[in-house]
Structure formats: structure tokens, C-alpha cells
C-alpha positions in Angstrom: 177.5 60.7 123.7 177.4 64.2 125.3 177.3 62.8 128.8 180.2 60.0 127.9 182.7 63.3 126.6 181.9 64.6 129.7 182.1 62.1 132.4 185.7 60.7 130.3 187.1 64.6 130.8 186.2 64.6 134.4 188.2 61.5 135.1 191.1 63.6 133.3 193.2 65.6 135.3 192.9 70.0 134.2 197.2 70.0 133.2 196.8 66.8 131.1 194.2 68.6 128.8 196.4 71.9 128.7 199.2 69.7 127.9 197.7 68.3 125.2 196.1 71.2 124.1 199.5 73.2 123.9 200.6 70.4 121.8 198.2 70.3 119.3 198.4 74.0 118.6 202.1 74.0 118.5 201.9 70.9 116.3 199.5 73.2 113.9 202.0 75.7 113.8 205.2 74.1 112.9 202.8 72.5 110.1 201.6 76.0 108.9 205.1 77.3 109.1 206.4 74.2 106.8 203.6 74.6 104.8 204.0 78.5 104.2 207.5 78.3 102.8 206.5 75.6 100.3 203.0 76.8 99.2 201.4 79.6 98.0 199.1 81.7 101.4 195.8 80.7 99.1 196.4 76.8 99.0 197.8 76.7 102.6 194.5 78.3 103.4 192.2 76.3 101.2 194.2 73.1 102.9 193.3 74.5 106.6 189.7 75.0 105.6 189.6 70.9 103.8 191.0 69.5 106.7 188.7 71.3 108.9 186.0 70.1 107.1 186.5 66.5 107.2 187.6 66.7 111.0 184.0 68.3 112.1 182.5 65.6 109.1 184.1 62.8 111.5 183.4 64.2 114.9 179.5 65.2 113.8 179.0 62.1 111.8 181.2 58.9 113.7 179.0 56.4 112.3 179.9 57.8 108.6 177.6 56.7 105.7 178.2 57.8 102.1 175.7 60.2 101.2 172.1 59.7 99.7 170.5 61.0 96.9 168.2 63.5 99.2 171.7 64.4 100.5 173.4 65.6 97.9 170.2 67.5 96.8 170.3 69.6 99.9 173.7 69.6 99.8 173.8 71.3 96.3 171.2 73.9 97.5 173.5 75.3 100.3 
């Protein structure tokens, strides 16, 4: 999987991934600006840090399986 991230972003020229870079993080921002002005800091934060959890869930775990019973007994011991 490594190699295949890597040999796609060679094929891909340096200004199309700081394009698309700058327009993810702008993106972000107008989002956290919106969501500022209509939510309290805490739940904008606790919203950042949910979505963040089930994008790295999705990019560490593509073929997605609903969790085990051993899974959710290690789970509830972190």
C-alpha cells in the first residue's frame, strides 16, 4: 500500500499537491470560522477531535470491519 501512495505521488506534479494542500486548510478554516460563531470553543473542539478520529479510523483501517468482542476489550482498557 506504502509503495502504491508513493509511486501515485511521484506521478503527481510538486504545485498540484501544494494546491491541493492550500485548499484543504483553507477549506478547514472557513469551516472553523463558521463553526466558532455558532458553537460554543468546547464542542467545536470536541467536533475537530471526532472527525479526526474517524478520518485516521478510515485511512488505518480501509478494509473496515465492525469490531470484535477482543476488540472492544482492549479497547475499553486504553
Amino acid at each position: 500500500m506504502k509503495k502504491a501512495a508513493v509511486g501515485i505521488l511521484n506521478r503527481v506534479p510538486v504545485v498540484c499537491i501544494v494546491i491541493g494542500e492550500a485548499l484543504v486548510i483553507y477549506t478547514a478554516m472557513a469551516i472553523a470560522k463558521l463553526a466558532f460563531t455558532q458553537l460554543d470553543p468546547l464542542y467545536s473542539v470536541w467536533y475537530r477531535v471526532g472527525f479526526m478520529a474517524v478520518m485516521l479510523l478510515l485511512w488505518r483501517r480501509p478494509g473496515f470491519r465492525w469490531p470484535t468482542h477482543q476488540d472492544r476489550v482492549i479497547f475499553s482498557l486504553v
